[in-house]
N, C-alpha and C positions, 0 to 999 in steps of 0.2 A: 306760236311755235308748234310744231309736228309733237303729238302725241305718241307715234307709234313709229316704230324703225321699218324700213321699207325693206322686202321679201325679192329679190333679183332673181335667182334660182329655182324655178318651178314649174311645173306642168309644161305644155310643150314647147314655152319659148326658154326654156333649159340652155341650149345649145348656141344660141344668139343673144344671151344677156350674157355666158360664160365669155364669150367671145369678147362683148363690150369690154364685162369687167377686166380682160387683160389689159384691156387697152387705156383705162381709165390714167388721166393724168395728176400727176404728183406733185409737179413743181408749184412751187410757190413764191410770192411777190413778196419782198422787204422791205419793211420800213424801218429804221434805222436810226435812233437819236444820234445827234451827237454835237459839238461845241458850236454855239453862233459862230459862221466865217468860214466853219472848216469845207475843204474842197470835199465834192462829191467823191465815193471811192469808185471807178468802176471795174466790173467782174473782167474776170480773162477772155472770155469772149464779147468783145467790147462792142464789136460791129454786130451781136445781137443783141445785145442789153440797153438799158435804156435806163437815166437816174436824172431823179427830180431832186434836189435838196431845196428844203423849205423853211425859212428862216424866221421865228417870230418876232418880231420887233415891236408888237402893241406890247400897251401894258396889260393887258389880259391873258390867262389860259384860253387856248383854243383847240379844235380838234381840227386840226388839218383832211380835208377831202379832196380827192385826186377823183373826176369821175368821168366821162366819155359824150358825146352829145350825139344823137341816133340821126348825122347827117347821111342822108340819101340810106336809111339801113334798108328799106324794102317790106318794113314791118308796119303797118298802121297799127296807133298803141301802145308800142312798145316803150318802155319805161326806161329812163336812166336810174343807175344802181350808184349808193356810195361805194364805189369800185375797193380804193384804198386809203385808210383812211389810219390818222397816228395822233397821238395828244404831244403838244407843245406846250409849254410852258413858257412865258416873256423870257426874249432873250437866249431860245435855246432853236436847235433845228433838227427837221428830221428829214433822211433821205431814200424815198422809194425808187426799187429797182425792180424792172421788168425788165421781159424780152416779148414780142408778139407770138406768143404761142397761143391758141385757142382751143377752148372745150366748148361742150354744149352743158346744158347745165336745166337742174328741172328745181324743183321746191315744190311741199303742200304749202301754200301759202291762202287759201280760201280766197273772197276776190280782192286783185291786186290792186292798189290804190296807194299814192301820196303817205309817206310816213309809215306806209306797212316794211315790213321785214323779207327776205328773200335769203332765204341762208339754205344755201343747197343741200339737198340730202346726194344726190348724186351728179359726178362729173366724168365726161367721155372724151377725151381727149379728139381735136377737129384741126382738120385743114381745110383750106377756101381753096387753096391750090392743087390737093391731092381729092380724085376721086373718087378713092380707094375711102376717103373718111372726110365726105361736104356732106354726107346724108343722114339720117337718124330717123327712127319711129320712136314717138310718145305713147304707151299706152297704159291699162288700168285693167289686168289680169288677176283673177281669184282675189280682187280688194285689194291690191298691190296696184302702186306704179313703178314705172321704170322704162327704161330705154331699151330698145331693142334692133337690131341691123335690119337695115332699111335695103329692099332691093334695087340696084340701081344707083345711079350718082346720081346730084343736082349737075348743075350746071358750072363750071370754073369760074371762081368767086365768090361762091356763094354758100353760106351755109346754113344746109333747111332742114328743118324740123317738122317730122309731118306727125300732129295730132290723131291719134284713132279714134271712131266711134265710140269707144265704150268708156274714153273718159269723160266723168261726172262733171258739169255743168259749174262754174265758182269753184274750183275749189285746189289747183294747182296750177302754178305757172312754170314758162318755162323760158328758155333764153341761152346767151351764150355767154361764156366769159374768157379772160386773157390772162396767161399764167396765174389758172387755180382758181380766179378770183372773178362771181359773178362780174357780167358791165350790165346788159341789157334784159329785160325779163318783158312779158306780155303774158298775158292771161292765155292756159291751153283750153282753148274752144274747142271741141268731139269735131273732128273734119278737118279741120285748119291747115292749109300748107303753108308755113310760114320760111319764107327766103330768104333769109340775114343775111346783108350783103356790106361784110363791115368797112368803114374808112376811120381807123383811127384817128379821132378829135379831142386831144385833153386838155380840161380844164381845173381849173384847183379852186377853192376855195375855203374858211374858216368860220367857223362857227361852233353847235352840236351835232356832231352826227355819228354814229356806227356804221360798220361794213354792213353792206350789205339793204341799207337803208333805203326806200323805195322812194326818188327824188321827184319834183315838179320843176324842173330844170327852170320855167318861167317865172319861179318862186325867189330864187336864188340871187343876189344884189347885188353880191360881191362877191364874184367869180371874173375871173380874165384866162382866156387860153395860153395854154402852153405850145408853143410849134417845134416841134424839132426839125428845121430846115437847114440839112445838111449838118445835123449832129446830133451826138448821141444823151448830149447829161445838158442841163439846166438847171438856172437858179430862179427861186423864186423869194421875197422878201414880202411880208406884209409890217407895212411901215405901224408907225406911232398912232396915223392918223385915220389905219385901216385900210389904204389903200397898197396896190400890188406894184413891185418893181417887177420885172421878167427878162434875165439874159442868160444868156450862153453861160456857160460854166469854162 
């Protein structure tokens, strides 16, 4: 974990971190206990929101993970995140709700690796489809990191994060996340143009994990995706025997 709070504000990138920090995003993703059975609720903008309800049916506590798979992201490296993540109890459910909003997202994380932590010190709120905010600079001013406006767009789609010289070698990562809440992280290499080009892919599954958790996706046994093809909420159940049911809501 980060020892020291990070300094946004100073010397001559004053002006282009102040800018960021307006812009930095707020919203945040829910998770939500509530009675084995009970229907997902969804938000009043229903056609953006998106709700997973997850229903424990072993007989064990589990910690429910909800996390994203880096298909075709454009990143060599790059790490899936315990996205979202809820404790369940046998016989109880919990239901996370998002909408696909994006930030960029950084961490001290020293180097990033399986089972390490990624808990964002700062987030910048991203569009893939706005110009105006696909681009970002990483850098490492007077012993500080931070984000800074990047001249220029990427490209439509895509959202990049371009690493500077001056950051130190292991010792921060950086990545993107979806309402609020890291998904993808890579090590920031001094030079790195890194192109995240995301296709949301969700998958869920149960065991121990915390947000924010640095995953080995090919670790993982009992995971089955989630598709939302032509809807907005799903169920998911993990049975008695450990295994996943998955339908529409």
């Amino acid at each position: 974990m980060p020892t020291r709070e990070p300094t946004h504000h100073r010397g001559p990138a004053l002006s282009r971190r102040g800018f960021l920090t307006g812009g930095a995003a707020c919203a945040g993703a829910l998770a939500v206990p509530s009675v084995a059975g009970a229907q997902p609720r969804l938000s009043a903008a229903a056609t953006a929101s998106y709700t997973l309800t997850v229903t424990n049916d072993s007989t064990q506590f589990q910690d429910i993970c909800l996390y994203q798979e880096p298909v075709d992201l454009g990143v060599p490296n790059a790490l899936s995140l315990a996205w979202l993540t809820a404790p369940a109890h046998p016989n109880h459910s919990v239901t996370f709700t998002w909408s696909p909003d994006y930030s960029f997202a950084w961490a001290v994380t020293g180097p990033l690796q399986p089972g390490g932590h990624f808990s964002a010190w700062d987030q910048v709120s991203a569009d893939p489809a706005d110009q105006l905010r696909n681009r970002i600079e990483f850098d490492h001013d007077n012993g500080s990191f931070g984000f800074t406006a990047a001249e220029g767009p990427a490209q439509v789609g895509v959202l990049e994060i371009d690493v500077q010289d001056d950051v130190p070698e292991g010792t921060a990562s950086v990545g993107i996340g979806m309402t609020n809440a890291p998904v993808f992280a890579v090590q920031a290499e001094p030079g790195a143009v890194l192109p995240f080009t995301p296709h949301p892919a969700y998958w869920v599954t149960a065991g121990t994990f915390f947000t924010g958790q640095v995953l080995d996706v090919e670790e993982i046994t009992n995971a089955v995706p989630v598709p939302f093809d032509g809807t907005y909420a799903m169920l998911a159940v993990l049975t008695p025997d450990n295994e996943w049911s998955v339908s529409p809501a």
